[in-house]
C-alpha positions, 0 to 999 in steps of 0.5 A, spaced: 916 266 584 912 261 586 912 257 593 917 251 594 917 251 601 912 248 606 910 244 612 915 241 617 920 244 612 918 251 613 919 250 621 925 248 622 927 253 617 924 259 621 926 255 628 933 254 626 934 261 623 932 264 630 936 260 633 943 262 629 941 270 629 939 270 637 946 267 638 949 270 633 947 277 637 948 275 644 955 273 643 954 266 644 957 264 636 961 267 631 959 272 626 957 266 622 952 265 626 948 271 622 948 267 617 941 264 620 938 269 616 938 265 610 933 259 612 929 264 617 928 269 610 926 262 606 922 259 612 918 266 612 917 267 605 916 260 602 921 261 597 928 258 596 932 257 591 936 253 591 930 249 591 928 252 585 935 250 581 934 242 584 927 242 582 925 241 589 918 243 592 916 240 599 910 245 599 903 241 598 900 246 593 898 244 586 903 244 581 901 249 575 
């Protein structure tokens, strides 16, 4: 698969994945809160796909 994710996007991705996780296994939140390991696994790997369906790509790579 090819990159979709980039830039600030790909931040807040992995920032706000870390934060739901941390919660999540401090007790804080609920069980949803690991659902964070969605966005943190999209962040670290650039790929997403739900990108991909809509035809989104925030990643400045060139198009090939």
């Amino acid at each position: 698969m090819k990159a979709n994710v980039g830039g600030i996007d790909k931040v807040v991705r992995i920032g706000g994945g870390a934060v739901l996780v941390g919660l999540a296994a401090a007790g804080i939140v609920g069980a949803w809160g690991w659902i964070g390991i969605v966005p943190l696994a999209t962040g670290l790997f650039g790929v997403c796909p739900a990108y991909g369906l809509l035809g989104i790509n925030t990643c400045p790579m060139k198009k090939t």
